[in-house]
MIVO-47242 format. One record per atom (N, C-alpha, C): residue number from 1; x negated, y negated, z; atom name. Coordinates in Angstrom, 2 decimals, decimal comma, padded with zeros to 5 digits. Example, Ala and Ser with C-alpha at 12.3 -4.5 7.8 and 13.67 -1.06 7.14 Angstrom:
<pts>
+-----+---------+---------+---------+------+
:  nr :      c1 :      c2 :      c3 : atom :
+-----+---------+---------+---------+------+
:   1 : -013,19 :  005,69 :  007,80 :    N :
:   1 : -012,30 :  004,50 :  007,80 :   CA :
:   1 : -013,20 :  003,30 :  007,80 :    C :
:   2 : -012,85 :  002,25 :  007,08 :    N :
:   2 : -013,67 :  001,06 :  007,14 :   CA :
:   2 : -012,90 : -000,03 :  007,87 :    C :
+-----+---------+---------+---------+------+
</pts>
This chain:
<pts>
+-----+---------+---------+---------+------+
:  nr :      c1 :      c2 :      c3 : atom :
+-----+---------+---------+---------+------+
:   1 : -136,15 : -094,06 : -033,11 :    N :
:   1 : -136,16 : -093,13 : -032,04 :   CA :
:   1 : -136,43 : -091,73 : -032,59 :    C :
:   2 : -136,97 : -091,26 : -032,17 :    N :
:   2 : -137,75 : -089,59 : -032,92 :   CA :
:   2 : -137,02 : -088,71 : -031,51 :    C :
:   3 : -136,57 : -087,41 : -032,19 :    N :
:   3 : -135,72 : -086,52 : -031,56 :   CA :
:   3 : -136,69 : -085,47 : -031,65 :    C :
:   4 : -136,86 : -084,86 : -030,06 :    N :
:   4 : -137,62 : -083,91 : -030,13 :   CA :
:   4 : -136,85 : -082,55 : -030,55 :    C :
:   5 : -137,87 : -082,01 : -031,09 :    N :
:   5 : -137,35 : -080,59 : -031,41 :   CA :
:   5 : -136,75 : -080,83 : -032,76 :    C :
:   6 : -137,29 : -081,70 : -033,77 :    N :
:   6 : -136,46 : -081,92 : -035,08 :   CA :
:   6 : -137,00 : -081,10 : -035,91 :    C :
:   7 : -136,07 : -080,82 : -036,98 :    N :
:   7 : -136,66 : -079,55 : -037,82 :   CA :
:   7 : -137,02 : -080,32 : -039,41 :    C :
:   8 : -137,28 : -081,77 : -039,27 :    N :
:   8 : -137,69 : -082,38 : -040,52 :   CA :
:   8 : -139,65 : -081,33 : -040,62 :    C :
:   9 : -139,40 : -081,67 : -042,34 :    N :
:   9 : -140,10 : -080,54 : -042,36 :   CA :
:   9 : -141,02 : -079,39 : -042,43 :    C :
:  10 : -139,68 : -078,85 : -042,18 :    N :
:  10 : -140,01 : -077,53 : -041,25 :   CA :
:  10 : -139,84 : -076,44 : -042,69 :    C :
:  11 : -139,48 : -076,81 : -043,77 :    N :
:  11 : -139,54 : -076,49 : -044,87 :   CA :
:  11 : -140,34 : -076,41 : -045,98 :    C :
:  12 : -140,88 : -077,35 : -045,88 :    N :
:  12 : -142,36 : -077,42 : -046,10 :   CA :
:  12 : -143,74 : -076,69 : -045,77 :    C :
:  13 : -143,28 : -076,57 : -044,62 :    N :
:  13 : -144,63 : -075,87 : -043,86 :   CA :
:  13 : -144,08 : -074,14 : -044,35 :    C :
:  14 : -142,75 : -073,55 : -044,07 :    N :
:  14 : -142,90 : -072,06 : -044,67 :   CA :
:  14 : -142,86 : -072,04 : -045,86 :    C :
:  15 : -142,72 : -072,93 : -046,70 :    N :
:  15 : -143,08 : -073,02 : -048,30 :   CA :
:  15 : -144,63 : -072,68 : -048,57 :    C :
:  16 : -145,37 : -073,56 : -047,11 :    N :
:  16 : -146,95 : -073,32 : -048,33 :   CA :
:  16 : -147,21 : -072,23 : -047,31 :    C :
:  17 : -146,38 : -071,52 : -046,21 :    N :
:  17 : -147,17 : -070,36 : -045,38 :   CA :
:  17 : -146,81 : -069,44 : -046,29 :    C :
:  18 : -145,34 : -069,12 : -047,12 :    N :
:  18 : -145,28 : -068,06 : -048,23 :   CA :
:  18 : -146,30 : -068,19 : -049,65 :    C :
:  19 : -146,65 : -069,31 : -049,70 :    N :
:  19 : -147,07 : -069,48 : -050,99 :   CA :
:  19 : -148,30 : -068,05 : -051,48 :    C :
:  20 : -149,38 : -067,66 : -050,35 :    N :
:  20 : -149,99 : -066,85 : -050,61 :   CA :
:  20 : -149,75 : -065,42 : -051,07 :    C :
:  21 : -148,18 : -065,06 : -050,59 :    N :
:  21 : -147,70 : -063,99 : -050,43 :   CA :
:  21 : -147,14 : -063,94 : -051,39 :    C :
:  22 : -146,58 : -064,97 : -052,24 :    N :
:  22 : -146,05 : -065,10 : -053,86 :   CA :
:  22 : -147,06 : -064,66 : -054,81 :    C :
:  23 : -148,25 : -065,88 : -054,92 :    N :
:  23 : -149,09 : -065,72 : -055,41 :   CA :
:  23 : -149,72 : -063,78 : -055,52 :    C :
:  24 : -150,06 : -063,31 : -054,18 :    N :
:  24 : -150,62 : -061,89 : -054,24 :   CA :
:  24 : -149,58 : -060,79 : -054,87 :    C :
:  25 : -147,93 : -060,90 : -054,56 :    N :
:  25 : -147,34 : -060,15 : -055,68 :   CA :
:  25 : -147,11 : -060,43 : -056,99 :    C :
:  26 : -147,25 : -061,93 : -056,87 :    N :
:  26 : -147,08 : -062,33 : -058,58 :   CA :
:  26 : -148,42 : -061,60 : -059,57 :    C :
:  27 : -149,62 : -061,47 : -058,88 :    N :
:  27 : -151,06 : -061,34 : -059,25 :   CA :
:  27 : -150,99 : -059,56 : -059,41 :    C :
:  28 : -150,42 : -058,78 : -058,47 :    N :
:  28 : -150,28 : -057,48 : -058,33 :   CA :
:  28 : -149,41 : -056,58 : -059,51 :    C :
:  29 : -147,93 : -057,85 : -060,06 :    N :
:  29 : -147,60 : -057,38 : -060,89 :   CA :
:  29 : -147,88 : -057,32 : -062,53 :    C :
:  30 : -149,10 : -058,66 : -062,30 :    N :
:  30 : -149,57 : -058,81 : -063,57 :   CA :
:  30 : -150,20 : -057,53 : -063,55 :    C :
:  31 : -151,17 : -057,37 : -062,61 :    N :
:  31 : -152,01 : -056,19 : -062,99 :   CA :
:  31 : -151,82 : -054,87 : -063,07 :    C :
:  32 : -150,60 : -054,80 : -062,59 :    N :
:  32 : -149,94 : -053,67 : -063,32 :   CA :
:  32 : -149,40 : -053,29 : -064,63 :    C :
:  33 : -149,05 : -054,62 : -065,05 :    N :
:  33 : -148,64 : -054,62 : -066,46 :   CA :
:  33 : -149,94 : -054,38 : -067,12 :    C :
:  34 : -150,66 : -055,08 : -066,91 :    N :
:  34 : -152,34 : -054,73 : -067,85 :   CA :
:  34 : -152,50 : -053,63 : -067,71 :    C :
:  35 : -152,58 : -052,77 : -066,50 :    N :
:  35 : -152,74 : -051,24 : -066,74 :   CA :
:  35 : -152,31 : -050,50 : -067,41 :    C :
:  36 : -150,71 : -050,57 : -067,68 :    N :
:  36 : -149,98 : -050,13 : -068,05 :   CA :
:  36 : -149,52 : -049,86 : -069,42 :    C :
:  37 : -150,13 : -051,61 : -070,03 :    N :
:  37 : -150,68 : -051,56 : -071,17 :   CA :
:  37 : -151,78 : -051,07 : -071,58 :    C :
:  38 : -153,01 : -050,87 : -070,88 :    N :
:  38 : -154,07 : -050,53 : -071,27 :   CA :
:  38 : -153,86 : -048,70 : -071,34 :    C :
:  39 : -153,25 : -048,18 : -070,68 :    N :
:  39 : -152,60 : -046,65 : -070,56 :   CA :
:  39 : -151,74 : -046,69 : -071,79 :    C :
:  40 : -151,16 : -047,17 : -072,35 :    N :
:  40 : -150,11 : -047,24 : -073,59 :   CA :
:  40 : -151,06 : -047,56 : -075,06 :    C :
:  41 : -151,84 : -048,31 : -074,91 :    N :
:  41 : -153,12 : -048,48 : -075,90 :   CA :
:  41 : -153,84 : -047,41 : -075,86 :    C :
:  42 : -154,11 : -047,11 : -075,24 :    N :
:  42 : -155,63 : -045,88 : -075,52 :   CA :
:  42 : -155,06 : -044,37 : -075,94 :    C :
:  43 : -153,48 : -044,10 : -075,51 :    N :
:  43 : -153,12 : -043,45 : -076,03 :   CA :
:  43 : -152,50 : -043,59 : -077,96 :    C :
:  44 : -152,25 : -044,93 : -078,38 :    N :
:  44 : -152,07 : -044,94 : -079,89 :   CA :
:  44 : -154,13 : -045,17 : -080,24 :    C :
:  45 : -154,75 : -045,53 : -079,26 :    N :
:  45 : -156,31 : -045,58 : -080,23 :   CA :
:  45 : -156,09 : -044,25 : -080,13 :    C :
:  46 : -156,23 : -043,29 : -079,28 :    N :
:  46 : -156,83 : -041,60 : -079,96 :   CA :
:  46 : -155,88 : -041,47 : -080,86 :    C :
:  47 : -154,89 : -041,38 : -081,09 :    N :
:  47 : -154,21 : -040,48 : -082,34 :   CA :
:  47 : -154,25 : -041,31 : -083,27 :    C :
:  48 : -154,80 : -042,54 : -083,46 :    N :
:  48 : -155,50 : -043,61 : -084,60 :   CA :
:  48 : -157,20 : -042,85 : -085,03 :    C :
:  49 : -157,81 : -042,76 : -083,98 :    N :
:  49 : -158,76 : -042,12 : -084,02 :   CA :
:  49 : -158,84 : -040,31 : -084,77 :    C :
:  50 : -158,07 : -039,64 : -083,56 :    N :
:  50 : -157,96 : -038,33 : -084,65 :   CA :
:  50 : -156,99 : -038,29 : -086,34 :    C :
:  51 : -156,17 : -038,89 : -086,15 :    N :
:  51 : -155,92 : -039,12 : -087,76 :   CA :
:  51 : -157,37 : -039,39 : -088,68 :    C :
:  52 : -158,10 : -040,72 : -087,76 :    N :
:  52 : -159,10 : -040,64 : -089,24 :   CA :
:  52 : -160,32 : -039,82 : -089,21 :    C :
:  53 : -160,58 : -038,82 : -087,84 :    N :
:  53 : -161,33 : -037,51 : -087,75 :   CA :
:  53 : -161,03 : -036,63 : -088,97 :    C :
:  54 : -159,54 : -036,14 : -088,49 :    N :
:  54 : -159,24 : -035,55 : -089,73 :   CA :
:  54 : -158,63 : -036,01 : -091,29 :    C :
:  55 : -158,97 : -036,79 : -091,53 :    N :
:  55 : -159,47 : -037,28 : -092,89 :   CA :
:  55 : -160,80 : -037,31 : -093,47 :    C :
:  56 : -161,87 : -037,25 : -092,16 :    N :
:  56 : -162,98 : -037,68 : -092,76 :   CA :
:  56 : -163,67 : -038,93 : -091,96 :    C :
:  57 : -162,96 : -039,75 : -091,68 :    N :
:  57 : -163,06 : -041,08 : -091,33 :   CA :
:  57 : -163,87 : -041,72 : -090,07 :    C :
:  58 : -164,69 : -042,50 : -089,88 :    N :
:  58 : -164,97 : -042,86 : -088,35 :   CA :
:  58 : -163,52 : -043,33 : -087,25 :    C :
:  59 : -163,53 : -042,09 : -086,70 :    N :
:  59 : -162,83 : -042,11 : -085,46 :   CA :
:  59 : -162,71 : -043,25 : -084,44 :    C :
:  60 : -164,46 : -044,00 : -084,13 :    N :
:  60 : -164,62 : -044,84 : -083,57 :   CA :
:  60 : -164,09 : -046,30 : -084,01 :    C :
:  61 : -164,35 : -046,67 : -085,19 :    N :
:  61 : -163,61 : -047,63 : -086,17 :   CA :
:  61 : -162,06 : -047,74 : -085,78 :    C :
:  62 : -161,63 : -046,34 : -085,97 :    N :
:  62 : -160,12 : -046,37 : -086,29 :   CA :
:  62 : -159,46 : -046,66 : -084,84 :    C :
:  63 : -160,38 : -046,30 : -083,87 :    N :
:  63 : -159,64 : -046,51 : -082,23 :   CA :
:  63 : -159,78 : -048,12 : -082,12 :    C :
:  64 : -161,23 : -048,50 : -082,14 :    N :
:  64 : -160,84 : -050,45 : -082,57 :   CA :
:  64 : -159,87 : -051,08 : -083,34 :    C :
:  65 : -159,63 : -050,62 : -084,36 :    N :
:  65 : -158,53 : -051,16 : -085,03 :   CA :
:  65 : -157,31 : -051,56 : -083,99 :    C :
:  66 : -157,01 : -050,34 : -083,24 :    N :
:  66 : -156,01 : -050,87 : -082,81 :   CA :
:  66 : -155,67 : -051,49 : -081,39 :    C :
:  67 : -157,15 : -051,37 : -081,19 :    N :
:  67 : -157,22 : -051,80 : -079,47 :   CA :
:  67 : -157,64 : -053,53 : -079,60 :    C :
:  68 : -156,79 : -054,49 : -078,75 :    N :
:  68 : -157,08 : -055,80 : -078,46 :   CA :
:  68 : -158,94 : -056,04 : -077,88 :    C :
:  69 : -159,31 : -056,80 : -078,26 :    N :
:  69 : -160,85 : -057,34 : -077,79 :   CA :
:  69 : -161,29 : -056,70 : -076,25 :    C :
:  70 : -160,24 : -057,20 : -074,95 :    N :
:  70 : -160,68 : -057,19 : -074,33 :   CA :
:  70 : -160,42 : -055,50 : -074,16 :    C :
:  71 : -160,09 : -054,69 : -074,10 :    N :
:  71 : -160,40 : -053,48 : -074,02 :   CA :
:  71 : -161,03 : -052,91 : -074,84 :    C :
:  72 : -161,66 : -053,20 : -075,87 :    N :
:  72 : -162,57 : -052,67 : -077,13 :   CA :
:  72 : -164,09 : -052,56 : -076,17 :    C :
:  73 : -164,29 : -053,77 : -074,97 :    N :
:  73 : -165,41 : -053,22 : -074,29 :   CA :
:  73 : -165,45 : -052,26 : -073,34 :    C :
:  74 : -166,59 : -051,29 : -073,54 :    N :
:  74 : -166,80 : -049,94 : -073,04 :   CA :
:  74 : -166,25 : -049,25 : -073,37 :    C :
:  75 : -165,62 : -049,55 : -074,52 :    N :
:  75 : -164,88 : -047,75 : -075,05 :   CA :
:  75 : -165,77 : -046,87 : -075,22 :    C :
:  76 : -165,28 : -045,65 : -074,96 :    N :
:  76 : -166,13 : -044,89 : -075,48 :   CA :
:  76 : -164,78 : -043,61 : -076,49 :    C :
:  77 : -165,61 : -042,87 : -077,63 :    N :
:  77 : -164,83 : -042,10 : -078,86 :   CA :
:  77 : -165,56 : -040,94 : -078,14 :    C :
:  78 : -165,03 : -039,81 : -078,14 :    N :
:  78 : -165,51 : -038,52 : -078,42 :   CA :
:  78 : -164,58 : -037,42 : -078,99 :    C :
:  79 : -165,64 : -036,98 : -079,70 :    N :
:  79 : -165,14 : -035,83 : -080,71 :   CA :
:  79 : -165,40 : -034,43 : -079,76 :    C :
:  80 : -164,87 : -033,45 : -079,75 :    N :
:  80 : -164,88 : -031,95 : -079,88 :   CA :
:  80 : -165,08 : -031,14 : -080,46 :    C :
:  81 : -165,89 : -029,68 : -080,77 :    N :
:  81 : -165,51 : -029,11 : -081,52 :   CA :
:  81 : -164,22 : -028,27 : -082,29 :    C :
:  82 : -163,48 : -028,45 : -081,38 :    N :
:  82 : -161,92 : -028,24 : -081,97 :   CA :
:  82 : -161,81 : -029,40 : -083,22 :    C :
:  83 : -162,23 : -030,70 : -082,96 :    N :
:  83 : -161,66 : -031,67 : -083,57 :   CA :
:  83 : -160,50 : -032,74 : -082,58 :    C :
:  84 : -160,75 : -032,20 : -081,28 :    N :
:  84 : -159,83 : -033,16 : -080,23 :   CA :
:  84 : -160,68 : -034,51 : -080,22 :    C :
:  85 : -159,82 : -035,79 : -080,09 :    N :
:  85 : -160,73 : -037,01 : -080,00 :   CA :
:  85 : -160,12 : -037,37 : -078,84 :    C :
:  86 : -161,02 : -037,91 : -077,92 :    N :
:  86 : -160,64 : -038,57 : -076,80 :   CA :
:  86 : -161,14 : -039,88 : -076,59 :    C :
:  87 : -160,50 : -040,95 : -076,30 :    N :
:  87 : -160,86 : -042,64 : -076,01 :   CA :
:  87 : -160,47 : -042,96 : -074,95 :    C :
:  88 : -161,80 : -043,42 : -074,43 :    N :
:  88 : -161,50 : -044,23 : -073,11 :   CA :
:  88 : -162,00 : -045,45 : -072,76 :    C :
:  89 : -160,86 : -046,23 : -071,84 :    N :
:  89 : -161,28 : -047,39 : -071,97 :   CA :
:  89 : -161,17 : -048,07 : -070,58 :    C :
:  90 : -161,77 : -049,44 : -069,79 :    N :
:  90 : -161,82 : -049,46 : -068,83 :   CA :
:  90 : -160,52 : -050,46 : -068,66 :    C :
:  91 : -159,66 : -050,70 : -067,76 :    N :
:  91 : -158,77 : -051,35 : -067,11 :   CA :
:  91 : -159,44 : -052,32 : -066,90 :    C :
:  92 : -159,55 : -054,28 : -067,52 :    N :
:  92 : -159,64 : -055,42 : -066,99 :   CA :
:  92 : -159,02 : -055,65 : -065,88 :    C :
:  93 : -159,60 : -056,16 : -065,44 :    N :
:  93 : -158,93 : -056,91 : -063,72 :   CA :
:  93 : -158,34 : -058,23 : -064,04 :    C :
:  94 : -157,37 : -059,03 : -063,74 :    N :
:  94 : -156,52 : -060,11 : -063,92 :   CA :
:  94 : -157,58 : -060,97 : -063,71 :    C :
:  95 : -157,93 : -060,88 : -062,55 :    N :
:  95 : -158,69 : -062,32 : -062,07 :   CA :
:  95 : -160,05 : -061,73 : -062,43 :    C :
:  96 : -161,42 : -062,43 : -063,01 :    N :
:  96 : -162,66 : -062,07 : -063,11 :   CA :
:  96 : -162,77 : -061,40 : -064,07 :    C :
:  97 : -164,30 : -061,33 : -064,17 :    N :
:  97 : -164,55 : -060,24 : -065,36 :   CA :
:  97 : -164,98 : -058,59 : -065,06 :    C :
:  98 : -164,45 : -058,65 : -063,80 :    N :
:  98 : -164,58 : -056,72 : -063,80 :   CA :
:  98 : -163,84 : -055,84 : -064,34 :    C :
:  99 : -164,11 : -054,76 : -064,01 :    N :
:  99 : -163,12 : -053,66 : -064,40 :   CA :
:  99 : -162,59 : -053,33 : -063,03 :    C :
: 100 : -161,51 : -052,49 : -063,39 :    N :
: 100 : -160,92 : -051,88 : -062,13 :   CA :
: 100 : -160,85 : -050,10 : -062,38 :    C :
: 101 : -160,63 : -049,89 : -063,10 :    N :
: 101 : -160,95 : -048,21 : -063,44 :   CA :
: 101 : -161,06 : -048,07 : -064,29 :    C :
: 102 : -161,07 : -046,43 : -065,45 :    N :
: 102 : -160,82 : -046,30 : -066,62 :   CA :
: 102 : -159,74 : -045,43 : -066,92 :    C :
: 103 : -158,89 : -045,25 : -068,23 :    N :
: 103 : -158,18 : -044,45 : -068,73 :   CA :
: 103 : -158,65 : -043,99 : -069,88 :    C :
: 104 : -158,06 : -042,52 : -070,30 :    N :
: 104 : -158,30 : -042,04 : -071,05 :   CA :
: 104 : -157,15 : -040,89 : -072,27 :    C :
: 105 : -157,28 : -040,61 : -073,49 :    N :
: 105 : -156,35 : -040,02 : -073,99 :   CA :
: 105 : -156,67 : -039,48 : -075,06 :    C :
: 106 : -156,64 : -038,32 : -075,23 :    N :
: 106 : -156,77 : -037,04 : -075,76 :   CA :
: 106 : -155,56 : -037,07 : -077,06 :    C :
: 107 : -156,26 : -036,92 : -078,04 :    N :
: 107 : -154,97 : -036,33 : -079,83 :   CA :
: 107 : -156,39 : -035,02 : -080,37 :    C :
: 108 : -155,29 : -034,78 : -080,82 :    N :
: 108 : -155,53 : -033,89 : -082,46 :   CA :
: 108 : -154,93 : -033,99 : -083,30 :    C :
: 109 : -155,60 : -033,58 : -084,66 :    N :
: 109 : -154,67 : -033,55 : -086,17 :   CA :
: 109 : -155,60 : -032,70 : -086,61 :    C :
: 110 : -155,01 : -031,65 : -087,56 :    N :
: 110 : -155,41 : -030,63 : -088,35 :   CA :
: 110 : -156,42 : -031,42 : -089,43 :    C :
: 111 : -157,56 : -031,03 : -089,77 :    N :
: 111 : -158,20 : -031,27 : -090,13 :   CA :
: 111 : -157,21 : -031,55 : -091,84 :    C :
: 112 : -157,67 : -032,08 : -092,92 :    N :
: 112 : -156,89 : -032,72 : -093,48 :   CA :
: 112 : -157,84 : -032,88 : -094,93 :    C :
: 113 : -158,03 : -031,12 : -095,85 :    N :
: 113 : -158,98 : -031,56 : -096,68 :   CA :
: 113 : -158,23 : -030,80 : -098,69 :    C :
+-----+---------+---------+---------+------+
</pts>
């Protein structure tokens, strides 16, 4: 005998109606962390970079060193005539192979001779 109005389930069904809504903050907070990291990286590549400005050294080299693969694409190094180095790099997107913006970060070191 089947009882109308039964709530067999009925648990199931708001399990997979939330599921999307998990998924989009679970996905939102990854990609914040990647940013966040990628903002925390580009600031140790420039002062990796101006350290080996002022030594002498390729700047550009020294900002790879310390940046992971996937942000090593599109960097770009620039020097100043002060001797300020600035690196910037673009924010990966979680899902796909785009970018989502870029960051950037500014050092100096006294020239060093």
């Amino acid at each position: 005998m089947r009882i109308i109005g039964s709530q067999r389930g009925q648990a199931a069904v708001e399990l997979v109606a939330i599921l999307p809504i998990i998924v989009l903050v679970i996905g939102s907070v990854w990609q914040l962390a990647v940013a966040g990291q990628a903002m925390w990286l580009v600031g140790s590549a420039a002062r990796a970079a101006a350290r080996a400005h002022a030594v002498g050294l390729d700047p550009g080299a020294a900002a790879r060193s310390v940046l992971p693969a996937r942000l090593e694409q599109g960097m770009r190094v620039s020097v100043t005539k002060d001797g300020s180095v600035t690196v910037a790099v673009s924010i990966p997107a979680v899902i796909g192979p785009s970018r989502l913006g870029t960051v950037d970060s500014k050092a100096r070191f006294e020239p060093q001779v």
